[in-house]
MDTraj code that builds the backbone (N, CA, C; nanometers):
import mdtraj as md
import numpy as np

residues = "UNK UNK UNK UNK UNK UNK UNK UNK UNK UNK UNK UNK UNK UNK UNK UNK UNK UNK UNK UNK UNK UNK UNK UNK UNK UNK UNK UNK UNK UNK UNK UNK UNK UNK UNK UNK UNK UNK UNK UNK UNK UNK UNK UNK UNK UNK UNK UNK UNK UNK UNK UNK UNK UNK UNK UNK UNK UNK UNK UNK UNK UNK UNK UNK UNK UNK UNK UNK UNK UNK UNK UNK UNK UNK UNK UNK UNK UNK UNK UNK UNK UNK UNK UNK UNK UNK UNK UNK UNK UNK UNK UNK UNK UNK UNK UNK UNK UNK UNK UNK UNK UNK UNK UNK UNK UNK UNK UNK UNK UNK UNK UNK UNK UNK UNK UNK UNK UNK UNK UNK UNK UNK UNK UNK UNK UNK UNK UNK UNK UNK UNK UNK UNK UNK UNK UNK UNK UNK UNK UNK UNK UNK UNK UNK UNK UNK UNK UNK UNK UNK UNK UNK UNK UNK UNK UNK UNK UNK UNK UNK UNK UNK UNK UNK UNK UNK UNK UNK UNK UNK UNK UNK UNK UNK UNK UNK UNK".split()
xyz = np.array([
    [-3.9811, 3.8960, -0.4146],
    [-4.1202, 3.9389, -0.4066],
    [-4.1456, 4.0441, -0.5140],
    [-4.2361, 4.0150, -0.5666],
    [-4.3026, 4.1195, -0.6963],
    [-4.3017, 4.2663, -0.6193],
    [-4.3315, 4.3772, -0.6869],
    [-4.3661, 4.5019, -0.6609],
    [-4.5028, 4.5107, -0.6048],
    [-4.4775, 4.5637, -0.4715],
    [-4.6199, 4.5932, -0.4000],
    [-4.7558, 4.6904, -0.4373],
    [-4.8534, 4.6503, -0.4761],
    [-4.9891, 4.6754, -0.5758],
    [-5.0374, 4.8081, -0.4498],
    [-5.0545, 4.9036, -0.5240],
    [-5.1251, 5.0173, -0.4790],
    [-5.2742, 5.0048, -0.5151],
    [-5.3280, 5.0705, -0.6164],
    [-5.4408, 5.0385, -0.6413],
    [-5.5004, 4.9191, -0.7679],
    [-5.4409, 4.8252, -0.7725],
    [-5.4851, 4.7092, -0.8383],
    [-5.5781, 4.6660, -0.7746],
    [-5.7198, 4.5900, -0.8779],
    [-5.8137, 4.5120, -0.8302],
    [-5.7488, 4.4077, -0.7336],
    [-5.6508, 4.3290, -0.7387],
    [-5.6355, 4.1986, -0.6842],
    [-5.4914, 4.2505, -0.5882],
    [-5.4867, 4.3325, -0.5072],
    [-5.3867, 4.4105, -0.4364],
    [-5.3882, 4.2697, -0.3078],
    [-5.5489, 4.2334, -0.2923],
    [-5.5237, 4.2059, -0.1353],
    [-5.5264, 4.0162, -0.1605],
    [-5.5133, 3.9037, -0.3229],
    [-5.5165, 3.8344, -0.2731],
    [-5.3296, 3.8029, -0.2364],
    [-5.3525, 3.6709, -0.1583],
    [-5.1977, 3.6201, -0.1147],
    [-5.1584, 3.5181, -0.2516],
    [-5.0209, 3.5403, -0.2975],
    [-4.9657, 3.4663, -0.3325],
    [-4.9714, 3.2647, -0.2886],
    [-4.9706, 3.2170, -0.3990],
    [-4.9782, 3.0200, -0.3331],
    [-4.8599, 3.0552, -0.2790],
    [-4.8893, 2.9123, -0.2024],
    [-4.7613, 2.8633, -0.0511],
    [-4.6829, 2.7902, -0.1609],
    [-4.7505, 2.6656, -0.1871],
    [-4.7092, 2.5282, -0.3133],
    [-4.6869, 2.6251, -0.4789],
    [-4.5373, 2.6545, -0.5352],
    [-4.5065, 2.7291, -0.6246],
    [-4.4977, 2.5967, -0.6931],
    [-4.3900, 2.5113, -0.6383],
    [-4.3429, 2.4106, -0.7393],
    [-4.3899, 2.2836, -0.7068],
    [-4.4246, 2.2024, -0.8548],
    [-4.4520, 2.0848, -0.8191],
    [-4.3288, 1.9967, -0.7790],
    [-4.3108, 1.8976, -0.7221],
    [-4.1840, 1.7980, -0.7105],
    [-4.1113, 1.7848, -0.8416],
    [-3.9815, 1.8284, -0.8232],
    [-3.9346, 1.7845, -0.9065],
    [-3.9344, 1.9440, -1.0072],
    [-4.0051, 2.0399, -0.9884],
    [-4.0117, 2.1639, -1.1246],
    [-3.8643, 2.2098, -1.0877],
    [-3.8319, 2.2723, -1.1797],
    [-3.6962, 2.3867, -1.1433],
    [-3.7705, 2.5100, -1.1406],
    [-3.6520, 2.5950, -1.0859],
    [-3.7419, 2.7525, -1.0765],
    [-3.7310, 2.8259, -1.1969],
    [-3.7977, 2.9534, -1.2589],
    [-3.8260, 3.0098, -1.3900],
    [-3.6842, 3.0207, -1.4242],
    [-3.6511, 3.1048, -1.5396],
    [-3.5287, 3.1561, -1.5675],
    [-3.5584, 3.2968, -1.5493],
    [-3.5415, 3.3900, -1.4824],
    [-3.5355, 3.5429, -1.4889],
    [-3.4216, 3.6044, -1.5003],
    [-3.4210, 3.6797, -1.6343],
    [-3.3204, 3.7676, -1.6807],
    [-3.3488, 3.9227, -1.6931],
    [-3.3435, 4.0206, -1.6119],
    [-3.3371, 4.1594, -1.6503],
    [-3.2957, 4.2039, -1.7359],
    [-3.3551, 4.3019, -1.7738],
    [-3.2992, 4.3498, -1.9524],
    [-3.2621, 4.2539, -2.0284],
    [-3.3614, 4.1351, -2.0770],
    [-3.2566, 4.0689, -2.1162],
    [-3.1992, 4.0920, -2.3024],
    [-3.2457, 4.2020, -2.3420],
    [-3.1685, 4.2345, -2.4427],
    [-3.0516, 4.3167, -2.3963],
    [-2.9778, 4.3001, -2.3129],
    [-2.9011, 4.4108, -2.2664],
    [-2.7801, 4.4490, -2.3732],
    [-2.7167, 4.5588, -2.2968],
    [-2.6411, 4.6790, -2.3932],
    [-2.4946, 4.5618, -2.3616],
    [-2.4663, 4.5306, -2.2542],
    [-2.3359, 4.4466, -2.2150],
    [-2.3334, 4.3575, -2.3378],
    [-2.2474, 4.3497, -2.4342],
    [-2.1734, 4.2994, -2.5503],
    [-2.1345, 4.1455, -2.4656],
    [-2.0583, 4.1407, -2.3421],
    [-2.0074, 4.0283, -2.3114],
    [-2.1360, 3.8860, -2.2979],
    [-2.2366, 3.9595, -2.2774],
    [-2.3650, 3.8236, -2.2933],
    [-2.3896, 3.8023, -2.4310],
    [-2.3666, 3.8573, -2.5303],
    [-2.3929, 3.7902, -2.6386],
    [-2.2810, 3.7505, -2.7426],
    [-2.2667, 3.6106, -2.7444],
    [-2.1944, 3.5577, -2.8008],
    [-2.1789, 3.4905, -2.9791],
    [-2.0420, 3.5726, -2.9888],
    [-2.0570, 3.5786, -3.1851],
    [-2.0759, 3.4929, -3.2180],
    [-2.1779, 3.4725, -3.3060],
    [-2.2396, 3.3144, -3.4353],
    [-2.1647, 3.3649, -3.4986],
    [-2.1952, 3.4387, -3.6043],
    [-2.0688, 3.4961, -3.7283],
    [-1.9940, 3.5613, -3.6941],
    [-1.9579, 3.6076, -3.8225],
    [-1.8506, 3.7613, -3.7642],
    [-1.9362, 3.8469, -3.7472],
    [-2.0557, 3.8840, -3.8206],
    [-2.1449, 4.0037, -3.8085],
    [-2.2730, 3.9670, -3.7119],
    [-2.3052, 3.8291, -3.6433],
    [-2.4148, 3.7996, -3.5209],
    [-2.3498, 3.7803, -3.4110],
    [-2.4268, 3.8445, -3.3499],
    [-2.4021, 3.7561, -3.2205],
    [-2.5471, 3.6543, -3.1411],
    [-2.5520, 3.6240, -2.9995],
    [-2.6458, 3.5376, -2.9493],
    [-2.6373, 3.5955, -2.8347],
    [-2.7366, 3.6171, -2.7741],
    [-2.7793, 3.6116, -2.5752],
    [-2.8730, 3.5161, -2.5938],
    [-2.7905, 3.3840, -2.4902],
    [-2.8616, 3.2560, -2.4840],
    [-2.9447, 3.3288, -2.3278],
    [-3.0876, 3.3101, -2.3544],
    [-3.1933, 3.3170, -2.2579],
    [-3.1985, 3.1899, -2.1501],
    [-3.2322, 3.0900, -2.2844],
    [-3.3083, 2.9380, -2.1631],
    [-3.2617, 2.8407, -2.2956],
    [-3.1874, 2.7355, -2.2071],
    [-3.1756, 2.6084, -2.2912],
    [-3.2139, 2.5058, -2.1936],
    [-3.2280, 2.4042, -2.3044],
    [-3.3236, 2.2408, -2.2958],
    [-3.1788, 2.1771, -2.3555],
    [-3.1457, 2.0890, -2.2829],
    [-3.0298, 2.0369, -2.3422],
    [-3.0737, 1.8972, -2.3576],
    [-3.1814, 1.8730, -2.3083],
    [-3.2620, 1.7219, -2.3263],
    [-3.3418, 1.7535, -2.4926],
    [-3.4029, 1.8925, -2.4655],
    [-3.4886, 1.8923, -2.5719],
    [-3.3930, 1.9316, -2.7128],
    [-3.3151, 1.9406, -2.6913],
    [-3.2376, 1.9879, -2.8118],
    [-3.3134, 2.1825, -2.8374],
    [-3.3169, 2.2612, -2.7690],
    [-3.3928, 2.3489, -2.7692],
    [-3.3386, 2.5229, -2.6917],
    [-3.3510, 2.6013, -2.7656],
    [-3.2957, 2.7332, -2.7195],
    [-3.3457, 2.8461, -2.7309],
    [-3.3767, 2.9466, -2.6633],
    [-3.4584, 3.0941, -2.6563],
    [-3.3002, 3.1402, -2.6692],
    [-3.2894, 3.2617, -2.7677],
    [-3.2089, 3.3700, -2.7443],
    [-3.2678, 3.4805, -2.7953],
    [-3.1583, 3.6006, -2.8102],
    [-3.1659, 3.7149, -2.8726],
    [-3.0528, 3.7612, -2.9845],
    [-3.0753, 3.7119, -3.0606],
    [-3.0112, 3.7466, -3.2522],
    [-2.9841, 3.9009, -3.2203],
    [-2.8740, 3.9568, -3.2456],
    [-2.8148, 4.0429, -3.2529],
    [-2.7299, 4.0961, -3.3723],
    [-2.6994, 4.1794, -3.4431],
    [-2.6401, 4.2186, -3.5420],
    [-2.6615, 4.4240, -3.5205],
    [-2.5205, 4.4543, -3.5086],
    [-2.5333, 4.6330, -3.4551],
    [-2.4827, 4.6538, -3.6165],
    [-2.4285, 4.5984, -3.7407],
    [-2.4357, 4.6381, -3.8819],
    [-2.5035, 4.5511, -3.9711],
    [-2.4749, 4.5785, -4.1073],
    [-2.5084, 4.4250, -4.1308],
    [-2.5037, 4.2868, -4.1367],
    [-2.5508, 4.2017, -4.1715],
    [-2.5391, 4.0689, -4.1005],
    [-2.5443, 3.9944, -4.1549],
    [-2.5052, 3.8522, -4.1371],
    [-2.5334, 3.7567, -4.2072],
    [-2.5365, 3.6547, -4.1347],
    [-2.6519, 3.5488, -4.1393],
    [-2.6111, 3.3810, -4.0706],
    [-2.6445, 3.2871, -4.1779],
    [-2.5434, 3.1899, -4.1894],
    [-2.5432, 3.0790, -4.2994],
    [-2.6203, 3.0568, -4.3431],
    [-2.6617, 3.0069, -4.4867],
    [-2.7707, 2.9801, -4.5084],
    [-2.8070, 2.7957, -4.4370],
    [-2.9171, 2.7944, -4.4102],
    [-2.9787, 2.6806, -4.3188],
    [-3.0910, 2.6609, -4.3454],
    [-3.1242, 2.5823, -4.2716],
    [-3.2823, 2.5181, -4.2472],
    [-3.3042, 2.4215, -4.1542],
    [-3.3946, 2.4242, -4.0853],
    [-3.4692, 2.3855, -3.9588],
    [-3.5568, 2.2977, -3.9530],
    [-3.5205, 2.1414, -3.9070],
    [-3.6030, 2.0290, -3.9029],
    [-3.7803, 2.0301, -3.8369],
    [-3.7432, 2.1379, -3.7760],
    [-3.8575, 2.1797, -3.6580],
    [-3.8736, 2.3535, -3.7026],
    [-3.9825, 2.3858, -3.5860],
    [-4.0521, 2.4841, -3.6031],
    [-3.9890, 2.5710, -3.5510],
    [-3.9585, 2.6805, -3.5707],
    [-3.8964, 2.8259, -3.5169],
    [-3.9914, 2.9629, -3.4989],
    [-4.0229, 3.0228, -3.3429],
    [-4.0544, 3.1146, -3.3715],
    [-3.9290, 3.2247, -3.3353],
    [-4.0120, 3.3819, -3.4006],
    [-3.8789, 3.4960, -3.3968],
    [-3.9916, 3.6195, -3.3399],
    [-3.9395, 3.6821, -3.2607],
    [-4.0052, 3.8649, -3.2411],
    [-3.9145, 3.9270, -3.2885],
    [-3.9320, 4.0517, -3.3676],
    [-3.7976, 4.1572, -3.3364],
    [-3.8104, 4.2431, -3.2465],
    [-3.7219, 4.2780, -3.2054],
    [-3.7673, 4.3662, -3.0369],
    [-3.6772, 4.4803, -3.1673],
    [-3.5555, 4.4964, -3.2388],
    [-3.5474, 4.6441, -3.3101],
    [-3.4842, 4.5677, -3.4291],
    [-3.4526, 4.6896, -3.4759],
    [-3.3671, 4.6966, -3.6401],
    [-3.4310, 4.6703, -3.7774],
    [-3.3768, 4.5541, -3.8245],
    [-3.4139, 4.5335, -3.9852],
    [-3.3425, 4.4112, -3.9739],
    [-3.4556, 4.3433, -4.0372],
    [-3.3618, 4.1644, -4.1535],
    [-3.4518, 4.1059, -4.1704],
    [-3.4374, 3.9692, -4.2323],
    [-3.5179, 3.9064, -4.3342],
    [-3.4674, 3.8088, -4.3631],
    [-3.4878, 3.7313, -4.4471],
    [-3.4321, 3.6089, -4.5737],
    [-3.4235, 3.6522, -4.6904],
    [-3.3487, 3.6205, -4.7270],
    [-3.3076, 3.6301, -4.8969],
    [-3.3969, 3.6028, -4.9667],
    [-3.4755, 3.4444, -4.9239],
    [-3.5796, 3.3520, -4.9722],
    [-3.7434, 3.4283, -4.9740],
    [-3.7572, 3.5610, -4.8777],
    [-3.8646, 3.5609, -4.8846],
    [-3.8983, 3.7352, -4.9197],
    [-4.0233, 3.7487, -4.9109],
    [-4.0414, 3.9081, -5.0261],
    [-4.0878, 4.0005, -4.8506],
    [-4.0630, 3.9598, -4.7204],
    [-4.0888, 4.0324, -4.6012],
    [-3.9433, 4.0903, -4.5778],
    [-3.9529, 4.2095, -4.4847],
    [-3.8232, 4.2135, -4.4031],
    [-3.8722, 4.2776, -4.2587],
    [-3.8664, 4.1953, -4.1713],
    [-3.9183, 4.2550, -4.0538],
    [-3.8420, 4.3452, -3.9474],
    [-3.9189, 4.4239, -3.8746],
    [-3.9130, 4.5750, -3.7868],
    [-3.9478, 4.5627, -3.6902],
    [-3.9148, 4.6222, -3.5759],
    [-3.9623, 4.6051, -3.4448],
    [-4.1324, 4.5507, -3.4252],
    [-4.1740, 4.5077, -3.3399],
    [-4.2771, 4.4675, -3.3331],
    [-4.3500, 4.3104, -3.4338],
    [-4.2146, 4.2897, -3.5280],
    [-4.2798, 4.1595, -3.6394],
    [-4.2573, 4.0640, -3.5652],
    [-4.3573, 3.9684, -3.5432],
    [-4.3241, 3.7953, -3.5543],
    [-4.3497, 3.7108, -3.6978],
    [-4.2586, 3.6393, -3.6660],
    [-4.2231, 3.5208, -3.7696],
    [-4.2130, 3.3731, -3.6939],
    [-4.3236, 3.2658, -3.8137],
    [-4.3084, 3.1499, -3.7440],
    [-4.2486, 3.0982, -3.8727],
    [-4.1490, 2.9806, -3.8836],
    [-4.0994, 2.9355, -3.9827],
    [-4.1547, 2.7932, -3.9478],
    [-4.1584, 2.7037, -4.0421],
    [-4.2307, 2.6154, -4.0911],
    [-4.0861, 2.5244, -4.0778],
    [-4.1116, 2.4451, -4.0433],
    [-4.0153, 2.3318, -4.0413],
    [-3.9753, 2.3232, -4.1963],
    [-3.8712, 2.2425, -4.1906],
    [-3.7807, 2.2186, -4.3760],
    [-3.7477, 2.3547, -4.4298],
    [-3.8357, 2.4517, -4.3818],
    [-3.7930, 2.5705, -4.4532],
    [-3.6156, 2.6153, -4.4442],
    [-3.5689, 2.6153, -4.5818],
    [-3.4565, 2.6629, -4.6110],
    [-3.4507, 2.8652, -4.5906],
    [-3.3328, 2.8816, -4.5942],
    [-3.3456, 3.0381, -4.5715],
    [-3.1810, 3.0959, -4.5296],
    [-3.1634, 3.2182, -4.5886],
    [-3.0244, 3.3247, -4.5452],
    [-3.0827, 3.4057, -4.4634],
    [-3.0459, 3.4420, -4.3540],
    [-3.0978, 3.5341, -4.2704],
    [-2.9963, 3.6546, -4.2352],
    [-3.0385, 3.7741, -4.2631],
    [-2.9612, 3.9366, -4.3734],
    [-3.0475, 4.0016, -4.2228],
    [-2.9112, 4.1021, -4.1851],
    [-2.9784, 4.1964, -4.1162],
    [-2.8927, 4.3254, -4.2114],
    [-2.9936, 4.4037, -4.2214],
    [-2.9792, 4.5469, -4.2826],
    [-2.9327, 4.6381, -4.1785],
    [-2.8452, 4.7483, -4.2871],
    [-2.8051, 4.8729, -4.1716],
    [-2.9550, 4.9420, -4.1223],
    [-2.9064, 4.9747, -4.0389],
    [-3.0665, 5.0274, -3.9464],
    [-2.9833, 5.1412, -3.8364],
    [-3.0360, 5.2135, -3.7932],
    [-3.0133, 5.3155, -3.6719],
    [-3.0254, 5.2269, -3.5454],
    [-3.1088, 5.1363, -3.5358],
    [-3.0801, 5.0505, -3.4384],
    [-3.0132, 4.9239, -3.4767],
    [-2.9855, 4.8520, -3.3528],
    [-2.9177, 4.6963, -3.4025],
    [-3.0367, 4.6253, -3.4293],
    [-2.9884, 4.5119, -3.5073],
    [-3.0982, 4.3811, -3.5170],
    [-3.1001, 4.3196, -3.4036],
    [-3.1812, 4.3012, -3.3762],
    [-3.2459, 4.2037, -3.2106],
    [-3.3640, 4.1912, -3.2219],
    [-3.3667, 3.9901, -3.2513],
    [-3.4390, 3.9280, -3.2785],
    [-3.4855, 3.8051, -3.1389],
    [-3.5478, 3.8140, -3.1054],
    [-3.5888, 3.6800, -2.9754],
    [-3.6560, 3.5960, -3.0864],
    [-3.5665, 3.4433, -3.0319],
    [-3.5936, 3.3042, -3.1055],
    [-3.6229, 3.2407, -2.9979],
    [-3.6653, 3.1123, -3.0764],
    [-3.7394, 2.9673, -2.9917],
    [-3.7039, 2.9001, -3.1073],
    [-3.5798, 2.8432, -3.0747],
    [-3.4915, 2.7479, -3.1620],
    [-3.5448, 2.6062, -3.1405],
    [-3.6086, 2.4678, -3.2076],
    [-3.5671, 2.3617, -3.1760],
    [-3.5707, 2.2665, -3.3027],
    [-3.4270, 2.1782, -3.1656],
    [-3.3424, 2.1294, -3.2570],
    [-3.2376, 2.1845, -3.3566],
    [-3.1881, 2.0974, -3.4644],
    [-3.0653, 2.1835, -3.4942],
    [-3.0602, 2.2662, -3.6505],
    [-2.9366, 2.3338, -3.6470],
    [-2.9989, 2.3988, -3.7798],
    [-2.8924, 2.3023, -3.8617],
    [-2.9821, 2.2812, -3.9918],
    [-2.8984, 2.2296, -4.1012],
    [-2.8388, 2.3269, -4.1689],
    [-2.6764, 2.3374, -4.1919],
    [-2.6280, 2.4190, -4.2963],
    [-2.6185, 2.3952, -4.4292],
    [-2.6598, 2.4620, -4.5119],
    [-2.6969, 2.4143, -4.6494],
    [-2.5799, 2.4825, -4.7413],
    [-2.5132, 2.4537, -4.8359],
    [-2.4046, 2.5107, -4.9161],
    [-2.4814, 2.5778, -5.0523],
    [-2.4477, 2.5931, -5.1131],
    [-2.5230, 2.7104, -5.2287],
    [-2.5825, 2.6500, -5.3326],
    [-2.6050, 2.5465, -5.3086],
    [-2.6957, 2.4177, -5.3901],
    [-2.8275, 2.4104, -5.3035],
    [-2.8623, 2.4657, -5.1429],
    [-2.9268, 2.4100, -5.0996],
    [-2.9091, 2.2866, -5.0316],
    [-2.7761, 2.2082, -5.0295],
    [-2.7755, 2.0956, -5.0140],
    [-2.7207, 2.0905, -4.8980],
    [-2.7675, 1.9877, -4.7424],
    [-2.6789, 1.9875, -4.6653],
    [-2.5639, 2.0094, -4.6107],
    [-2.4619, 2.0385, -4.5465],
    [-2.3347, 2.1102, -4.5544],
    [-2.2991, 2.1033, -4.4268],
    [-2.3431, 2.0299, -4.3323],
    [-2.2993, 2.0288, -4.1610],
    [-2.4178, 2.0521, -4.0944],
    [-2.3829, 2.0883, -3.9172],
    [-2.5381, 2.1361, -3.8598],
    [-2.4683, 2.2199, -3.7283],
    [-2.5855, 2.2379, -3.6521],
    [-2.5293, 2.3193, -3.5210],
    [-2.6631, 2.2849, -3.4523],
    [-2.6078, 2.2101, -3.3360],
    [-2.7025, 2.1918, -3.2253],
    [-2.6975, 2.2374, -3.0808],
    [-2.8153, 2.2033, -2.9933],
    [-2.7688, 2.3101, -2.8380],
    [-2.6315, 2.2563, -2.8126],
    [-2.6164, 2.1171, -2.8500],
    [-2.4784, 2.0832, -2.7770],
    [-2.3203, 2.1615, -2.8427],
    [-2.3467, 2.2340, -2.9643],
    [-2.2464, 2.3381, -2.9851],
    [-2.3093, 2.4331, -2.9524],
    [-2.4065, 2.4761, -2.9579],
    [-2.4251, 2.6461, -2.8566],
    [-2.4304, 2.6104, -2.7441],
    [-2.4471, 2.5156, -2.6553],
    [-2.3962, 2.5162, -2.5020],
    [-2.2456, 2.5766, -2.4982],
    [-2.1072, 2.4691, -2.5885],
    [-2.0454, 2.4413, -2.6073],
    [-1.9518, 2.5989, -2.6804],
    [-2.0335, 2.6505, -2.7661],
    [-1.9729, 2.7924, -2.8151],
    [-2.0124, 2.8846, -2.7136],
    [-2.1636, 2.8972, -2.6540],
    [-2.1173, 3.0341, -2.4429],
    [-1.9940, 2.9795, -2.4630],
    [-2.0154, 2.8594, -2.3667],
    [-1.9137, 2.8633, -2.2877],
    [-1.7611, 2.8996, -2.2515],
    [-1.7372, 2.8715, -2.4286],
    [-1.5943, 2.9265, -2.4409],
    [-1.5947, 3.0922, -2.4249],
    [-1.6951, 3.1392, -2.4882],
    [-1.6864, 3.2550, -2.4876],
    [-1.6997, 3.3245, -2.4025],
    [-1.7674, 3.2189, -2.3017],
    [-1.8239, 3.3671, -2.1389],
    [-1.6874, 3.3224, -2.0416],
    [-1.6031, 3.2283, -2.0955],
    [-1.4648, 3.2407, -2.0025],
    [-1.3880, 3.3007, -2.0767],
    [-1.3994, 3.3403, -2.2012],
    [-1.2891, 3.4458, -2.2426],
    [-1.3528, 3.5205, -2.1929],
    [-1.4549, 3.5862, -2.2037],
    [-1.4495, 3.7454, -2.1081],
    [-1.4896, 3.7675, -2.0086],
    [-1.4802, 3.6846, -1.8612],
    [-1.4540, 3.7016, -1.7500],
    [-1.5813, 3.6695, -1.6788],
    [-1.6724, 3.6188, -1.7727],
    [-1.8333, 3.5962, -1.6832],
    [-1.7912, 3.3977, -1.6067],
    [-1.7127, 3.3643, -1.6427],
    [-1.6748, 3.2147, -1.6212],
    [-1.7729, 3.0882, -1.7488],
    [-1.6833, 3.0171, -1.7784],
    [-1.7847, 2.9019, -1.8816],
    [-1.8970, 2.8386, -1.7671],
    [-1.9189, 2.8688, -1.6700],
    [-2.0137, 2.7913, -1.6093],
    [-2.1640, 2.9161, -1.5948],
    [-2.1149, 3.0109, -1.6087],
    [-2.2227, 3.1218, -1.6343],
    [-2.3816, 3.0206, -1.7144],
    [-2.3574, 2.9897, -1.8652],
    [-2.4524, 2.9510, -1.8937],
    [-2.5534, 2.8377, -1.8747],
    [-2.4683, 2.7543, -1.7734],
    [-2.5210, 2.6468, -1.6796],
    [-2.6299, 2.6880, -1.6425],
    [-2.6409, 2.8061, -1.5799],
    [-2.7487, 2.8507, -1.4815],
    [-2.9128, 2.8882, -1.5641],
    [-2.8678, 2.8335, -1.7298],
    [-2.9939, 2.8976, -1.8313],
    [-3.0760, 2.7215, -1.8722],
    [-2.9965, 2.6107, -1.7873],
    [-3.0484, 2.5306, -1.8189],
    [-3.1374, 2.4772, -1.7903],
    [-3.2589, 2.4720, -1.8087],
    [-3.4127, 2.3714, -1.7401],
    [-3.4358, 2.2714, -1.8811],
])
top = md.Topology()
chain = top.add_chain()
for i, resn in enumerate(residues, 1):
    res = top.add_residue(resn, chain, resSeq=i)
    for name in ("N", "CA", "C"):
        top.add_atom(name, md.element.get_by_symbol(name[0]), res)
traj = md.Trajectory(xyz[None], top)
């Protein structure tokens, strides 16, 4: 149950009976979910890590939180589909482009768009919330294709990682709708 309304306009209506339609799953709710616990976010590079929020394993599709506490680096890539980003703190950017965003920036990337994604030293860490879909293409220093990474290796990379440190590989099960 939500927190009980003192003086809010709408204190006295009732909550619906009917939440879910047949067949809905229930939300994903995560507290703090940028949290300080290191063990939820799991290393992409040596210098990122990931807190997987909510995955679509039908949709090929993933919410996390991009992390980097120095500087950073993630492969250079590009994205068949559309990506959005918030930064909730720090500093980073693309190589490719003349922005570098700060707490409070959103970024929508454009499908095909190629890009290095650089987090700068900052007093805070980089923590970025994404809306990943589909997979990323890795591109080699030509630009040119070079492999990929889809939910079915970030399902696949938690998992190993939340049973090495004691949360169990079935932990990220519970992020799936």
């Amino acid at each position: 149950m939500p927190e009980i309304p003192t003086k809010e306009f709408w204190r006295d209506l009732k909550p619906i009976t009917k939440v879910f339609r047949p067949d809905a799953q229930p939300e994903v709710y995560l507290p703090d979910a940028a949290i300080d616990d290191e063990r939820y976010y799991v290393p992409f590079t040596d210098t990122v890590s990931s807190r997987p929020l909510w995955i679509s394993p039908s949709q090929n599709k993933w919410c996390d939180i991009l992390m980097s506490k120095q500087a950073g680096l993630v492969n250079r890539h590009y994205h068949p589909h559309e990506v959005f980003a918030y930064t909730i703190s720090g500093k980073w950017g693309y190589l490719e482009h003349d922005w570098t965003a700060t707490a409070g920036d959103f970024i929508y990337e454009s499908p095909g768009e190629g890009h290095t994604l650089v987090a700068y030293e900052h007093e805070d860490p980089m923590r970025v919330f994404f809306q990943v879909t589909g997979p990323l293409v890795w591109l080699d220093e030509d630009g040119e294709p070079d492999g990929f990474f889809d939910v079915h290796n970030y399902i696949a990379m938690c998992r190993e990682h939340y049973e090495k440190v004691g949360l169990g590989a079935a932990y990220v099960d519970n992020l799936f709708r």
